[in-house]
Each structure stands twice: as structure tokens, then as C-alpha cells.
C-alpha positions in Angstrom: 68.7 -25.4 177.5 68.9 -27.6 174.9 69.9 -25.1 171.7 70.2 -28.1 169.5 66.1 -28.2 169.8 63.8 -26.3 167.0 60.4 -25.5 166.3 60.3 -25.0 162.9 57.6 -23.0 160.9 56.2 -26.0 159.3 55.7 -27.4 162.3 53.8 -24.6 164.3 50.4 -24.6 165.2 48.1 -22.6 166.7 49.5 -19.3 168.7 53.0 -20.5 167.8 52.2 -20.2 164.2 50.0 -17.4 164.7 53.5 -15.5 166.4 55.7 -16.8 164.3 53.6 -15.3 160.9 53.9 -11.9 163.6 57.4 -12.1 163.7 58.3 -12.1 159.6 55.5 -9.3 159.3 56.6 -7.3 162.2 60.4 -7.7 161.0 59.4 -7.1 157.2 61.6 -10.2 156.3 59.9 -14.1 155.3 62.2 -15.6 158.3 61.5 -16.7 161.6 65.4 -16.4 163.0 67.3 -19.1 164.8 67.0 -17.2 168.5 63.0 -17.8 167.9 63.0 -21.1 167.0 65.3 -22.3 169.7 63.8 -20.5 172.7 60.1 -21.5 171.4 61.2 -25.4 171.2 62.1 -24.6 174.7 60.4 -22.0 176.7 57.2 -21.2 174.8 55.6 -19.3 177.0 58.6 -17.2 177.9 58.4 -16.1 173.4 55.0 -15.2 173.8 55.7 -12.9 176.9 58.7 -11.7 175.4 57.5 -11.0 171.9 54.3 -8.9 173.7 56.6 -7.1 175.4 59.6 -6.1 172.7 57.3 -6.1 169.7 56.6 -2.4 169.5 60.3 -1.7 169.7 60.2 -2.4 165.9 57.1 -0.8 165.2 57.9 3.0 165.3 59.1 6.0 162.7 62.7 5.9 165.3 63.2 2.1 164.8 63.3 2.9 161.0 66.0 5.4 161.4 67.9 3.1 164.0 67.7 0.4 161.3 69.2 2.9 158.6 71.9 4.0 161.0 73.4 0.8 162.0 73.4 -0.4 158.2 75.5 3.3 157.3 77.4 2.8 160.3 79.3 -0.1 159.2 79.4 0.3 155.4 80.5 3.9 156.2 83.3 2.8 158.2 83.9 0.8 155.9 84.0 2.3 153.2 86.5 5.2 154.2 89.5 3.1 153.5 88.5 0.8 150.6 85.8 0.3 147.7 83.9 -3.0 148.3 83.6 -5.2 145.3 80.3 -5.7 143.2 79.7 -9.1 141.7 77.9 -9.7 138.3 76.1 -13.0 137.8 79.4 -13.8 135.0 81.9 -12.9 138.0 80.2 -15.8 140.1 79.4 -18.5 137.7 75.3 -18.4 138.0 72.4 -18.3 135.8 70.3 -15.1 135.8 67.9 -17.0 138.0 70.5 -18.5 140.7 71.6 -14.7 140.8 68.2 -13.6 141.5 68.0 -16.1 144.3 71.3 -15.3 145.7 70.1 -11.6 145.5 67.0 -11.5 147.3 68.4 -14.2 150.3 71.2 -12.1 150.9 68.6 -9.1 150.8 66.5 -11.1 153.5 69.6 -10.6 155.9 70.4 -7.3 155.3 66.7 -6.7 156.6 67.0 -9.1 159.2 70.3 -7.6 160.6 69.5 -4.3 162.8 66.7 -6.5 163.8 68.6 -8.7 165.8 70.4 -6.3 166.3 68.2 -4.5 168.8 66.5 -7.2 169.8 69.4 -9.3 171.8 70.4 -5.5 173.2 66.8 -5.2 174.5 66.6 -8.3 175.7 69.8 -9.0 177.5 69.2 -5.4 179.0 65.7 -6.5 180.4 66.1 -10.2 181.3 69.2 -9.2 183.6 66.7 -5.8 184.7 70.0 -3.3 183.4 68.5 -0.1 182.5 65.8 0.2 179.5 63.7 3.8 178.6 65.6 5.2 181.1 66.9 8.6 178.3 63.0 8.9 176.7 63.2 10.8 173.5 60.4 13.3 173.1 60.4 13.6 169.6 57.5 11.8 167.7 59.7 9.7 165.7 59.3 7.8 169.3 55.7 6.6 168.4 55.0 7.6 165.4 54.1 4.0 162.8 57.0 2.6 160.7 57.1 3.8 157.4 55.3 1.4 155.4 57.1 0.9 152.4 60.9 0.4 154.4 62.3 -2.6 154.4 59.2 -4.1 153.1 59.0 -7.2 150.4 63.2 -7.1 149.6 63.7 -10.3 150.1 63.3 -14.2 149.7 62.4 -16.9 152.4 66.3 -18.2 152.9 67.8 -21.7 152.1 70.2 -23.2 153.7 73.3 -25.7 153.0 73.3 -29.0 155.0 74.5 -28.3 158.3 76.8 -31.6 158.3 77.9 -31.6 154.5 78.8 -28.2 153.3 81.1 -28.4 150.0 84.2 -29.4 149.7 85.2 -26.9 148.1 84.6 -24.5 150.6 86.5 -26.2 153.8 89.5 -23.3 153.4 86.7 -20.8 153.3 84.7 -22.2 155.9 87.7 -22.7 158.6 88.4 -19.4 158.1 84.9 -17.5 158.3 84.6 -19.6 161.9 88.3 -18.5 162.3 87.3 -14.7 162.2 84.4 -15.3 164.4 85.5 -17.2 166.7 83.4 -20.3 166.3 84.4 -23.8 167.0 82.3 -25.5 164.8 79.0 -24.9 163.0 78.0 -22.0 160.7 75.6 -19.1 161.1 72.6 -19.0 158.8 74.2 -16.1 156.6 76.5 -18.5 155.9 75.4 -21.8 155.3 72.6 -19.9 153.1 75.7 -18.5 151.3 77.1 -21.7 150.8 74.8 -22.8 148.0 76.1 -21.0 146.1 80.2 -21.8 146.6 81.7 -19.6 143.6 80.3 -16.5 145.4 80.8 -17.2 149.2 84.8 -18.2 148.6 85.2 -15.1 146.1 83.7 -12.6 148.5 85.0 -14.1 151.9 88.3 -13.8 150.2 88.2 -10.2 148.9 86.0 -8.8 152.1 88.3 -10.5 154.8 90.4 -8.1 154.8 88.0 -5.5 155.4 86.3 -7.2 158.1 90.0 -7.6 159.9 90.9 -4.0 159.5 90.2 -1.7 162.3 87.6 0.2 160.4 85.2 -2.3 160.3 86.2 -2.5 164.4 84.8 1.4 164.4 82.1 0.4 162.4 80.9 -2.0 164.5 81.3 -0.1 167.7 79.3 3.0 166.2 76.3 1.1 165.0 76.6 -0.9 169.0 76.2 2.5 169.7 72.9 3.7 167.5 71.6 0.2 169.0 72.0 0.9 173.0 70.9 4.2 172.4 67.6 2.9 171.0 67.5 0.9 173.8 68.1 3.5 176.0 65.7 6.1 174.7 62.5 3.9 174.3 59.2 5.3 175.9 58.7 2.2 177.8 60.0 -0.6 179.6 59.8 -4.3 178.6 58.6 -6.2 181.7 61.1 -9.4 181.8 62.3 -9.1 184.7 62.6 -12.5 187.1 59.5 -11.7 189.4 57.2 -11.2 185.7 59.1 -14.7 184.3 58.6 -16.7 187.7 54.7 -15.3 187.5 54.5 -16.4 184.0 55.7 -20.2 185.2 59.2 -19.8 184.4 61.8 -21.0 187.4 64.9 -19.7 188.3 67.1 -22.3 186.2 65.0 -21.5 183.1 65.5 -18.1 183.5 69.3 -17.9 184.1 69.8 -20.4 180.7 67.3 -17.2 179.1 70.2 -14.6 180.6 72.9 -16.3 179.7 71.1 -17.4 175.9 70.5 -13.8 175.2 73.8 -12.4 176.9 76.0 -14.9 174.5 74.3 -13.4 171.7 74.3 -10.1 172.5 78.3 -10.3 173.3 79.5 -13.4 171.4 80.2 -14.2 167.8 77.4 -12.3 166.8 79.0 -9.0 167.4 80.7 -9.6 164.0 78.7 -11.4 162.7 75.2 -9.2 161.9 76.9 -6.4 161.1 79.2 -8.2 158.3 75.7 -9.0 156.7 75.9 -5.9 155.3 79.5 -5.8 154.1 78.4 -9.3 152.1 75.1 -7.1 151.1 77.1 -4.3 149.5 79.1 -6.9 147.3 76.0 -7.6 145.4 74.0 -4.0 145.8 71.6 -5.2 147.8 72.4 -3.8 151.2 69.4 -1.5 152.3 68.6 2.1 152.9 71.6 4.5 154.4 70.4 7.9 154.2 67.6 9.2 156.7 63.9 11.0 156.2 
């Protein structure tokens, strides 16, 4: 698979545009995420077969409380050792409107986080046929509709920093943020969006990095992994992505090992540290999301 290959929103048409506008509404966030883009550039008709299928994972009253969990579960942790810091626009060097901005980005990825969260778990469980639904909850939270005003309208369609030209003054920062996550080169989206505005990402990488390298943030991470394969585990059905359903849908075997080992990378890889720091950065500017359950 060639990761390096997009489709982008402005260039999708027809059903890809139609699922794409799906995605940011089901998600509550204005971004169609890199893991879409990629697989849709690739294997289009394995997103719309997997998007039917995992769709109403994110639809229900128990999504909304898994989404609230996994958010607490890492602040929390967190937070039992140290106070995060809390950036005014002065602190940062930004006009009221570049703080807005910054604000409601950052607030797109704290949305965005438990999403992808859940999503990679639930696909990397059903694509390599590992067990899905298999604990049913019985309590209507199950299938009862998403509360409608959670998550919904917090943040701003993300910008990103040029992939190939990030600032100068951020090289120290930037080897280090790919230090702590293990990446050899590149940037995740968090971070390149960051990245416009330098004064910010170098302050808070700086005072948050030693939070994210103490073991708390460890436990933080491995309780909200839990709240996540729980989910997962609980759901009253089961996604059908299984080979037989992908080779049926025209997919052959080659495509459908690249899909395994896509989703199993990102379910296991840098992104374990990665999504959940989303909300460490969130907190710093008091736009993380929703802790406390219904």
C-alpha cells in the first residue's frame, strides 16, 4: 500500500464525498483523519464496507461515555502527581484571534481522539477476525442515540504546517516530540497543526514532556486502552470484515494483509502515545472535553 497516496476532501466526489461529509458528522469533528484518506486513495471500496459496518459503533448513549472515559483516564492519571499548565494568549505571543484559532484546532483533536481511538481497536480486532461483541452489555446505554449536544460544534476544520519545511525554530522541539514517539521522520497531524503556531508547541512540549515520560501518563494510557477494548468487547454486534466478506467485496489476499498490518501499526505503534497526549496538549489551553459521566 502506498500510504504516501491521499484523497483529499476537495477532491472527492460522489459516494466518497458523500462518506467523507458522514465521517465529520458521525465523529462530531470538521476532519476527515489521515487513516481515511489513505485507505480511500487506496482501497475504496474496502472504506465503504468498513465505514457501514463500524459506523454505529459511534452512534450510541455508551460511545459517549467511552469517549468521556478515555479523555478522564489520561488527564486523571495525569493529573495525580502534577498540575498541567494553562496558557493565556500573552504567555504564547498571539493575537486574540490566532488564540481563538489555536483554541478550537486543538479542540478538533480532543474530539477526534477517543475516536480513533476505538476505531483502529475495532478494526484491527475484526480485520484479523479476534473477538468483537463477544461480553454484550444489556444496559440501554448499548443502543440508545448519542447525546446530541456532546462533542458537537467545539472545534475548527485543522491547518497544517508544511510537511517538508516546518520552522526552524522548532527542529530541538520537533526531534524530540518524534524522539518520545518513536518516529523516524514525519509528524503526526496534532503536531504539524501545532506547529503554526511555534511559541506555543515549544513552550508546551517543553513543560508537558515530562509528564508524558512519567509513569503516570504510562497508567493513563493503559486505563483508557482499557475503557477502549472493553467497548469493543461489549458491542451488540459484530463488524463483518473478516477475509471471506473483503475477498467477496473484491479485495484479494495481498490487499487485505497491507489492511491488517495498516490498522494493526496504528492500533500498536506510535499512536499509542500519541491520541491520548491530545488531551494532555488540550488541557494546557482548557479545551480538553467532557470528564464527568451522565
Amino acid at each position: 500500500m502506498d500510504t504516501s497516496k491521499q484523497l483529499y476532501e476537495h477532491e472527492a466526489t460522489g459516494w466518497k464525498r458523500g462518506l467523507y461529509d458522514d465521517v465529520k458528522h458521525t465523529f462530531r469533528a470538521p476532519i476527515v483523519n489521515w487513516i481515511f484518506r489513505t485507505t480511500m486513495a487506496n482501497h475504496p471500496e474496502f472504506v465503504r464496507h468498513m465505514w457501514g459496518q463500524v459506523k454505529p459503533a459511534f452512534q450510541t448513549r455508551a460511545f459517549g461515555r467511552v469517549s468521556i472515559e478515555y479523555r478522564d483516564a489520561v488527564l486523571g492519571a495525569v493529573e495525580s502527581e502534577r498540575d498541567l499548565p494553562a496558557y493565556g494568549r500573552e504567555e504564547i505571543d498571539v493575537s486574540p484571534a490566532e488564540y481563538a484559532e489555536l483554541r478550537r484546532q486543538l479542540a478538533t483533536f480532543d474530539v477526534v481522539a477517543p475516536r480513533l481511538a476505538v476505531l483502529f481497536e475495532l478494526v484491527d480486532r475484526s480485520l484479523s477476525e479476534q473477538p468483537v461483541g463477544t461480553a454484550t452489555m444489556d444496559a440501554s446505554s448499548a443502543t440508545e442515540p448519542l447525546p446530541p449536544a456532546l462533542d458537537r460544534d467545539r472545534g475548527a476544520p485543522p491547518t497544517l504546517a508544511a510537511f517538508d519545511d516546518p520552522p526552524t525554530d522548532l527542529a530541538g522541539t520537533i526531534e524530540s516530540i518524534r524522539a518520545f514517539h518513536g518516529i523516524d521522520e514525519g509528524l503526526p497531524s496534532v503536531h504539524r497543526c501545532l506547529a503554526q503556531w511555534p511559541e506555543y508547541l515549544s513552550r508546551a512540549w517543553t513543560d508537558i514532556e515530562p509528564a508524558l515520560r512519567d509513569e503516570t501518563f504510562d497508567d493513563g494510557r493503559a486505563a483508557a486502552r482499557r475503557v477502549v477494548e472493553e467497548y469493543v468487547g461489549s458491542l451488540p454486534y459484530v463488524p463483518q470484515l473478516g477475509a471471506d466478506v473483503l475477498a467477496s467485496r473484491g479485495l484479494d489476499e495481498d490487499a487485505i494483509e497491507e489492511l491488517r498490518a495498516l490498522f494493526r501499526e496504528f492500533n500498536r505503534g506510535a499512536i499509542e502515545t500519541v491520541v491520548p497526549s491530545i488531551h494532555v496538549f488540550a488541557d494546557t489551553l482548557r479545551v480538553a472535553g467532557r470528564r464527568d459521566g451522565w
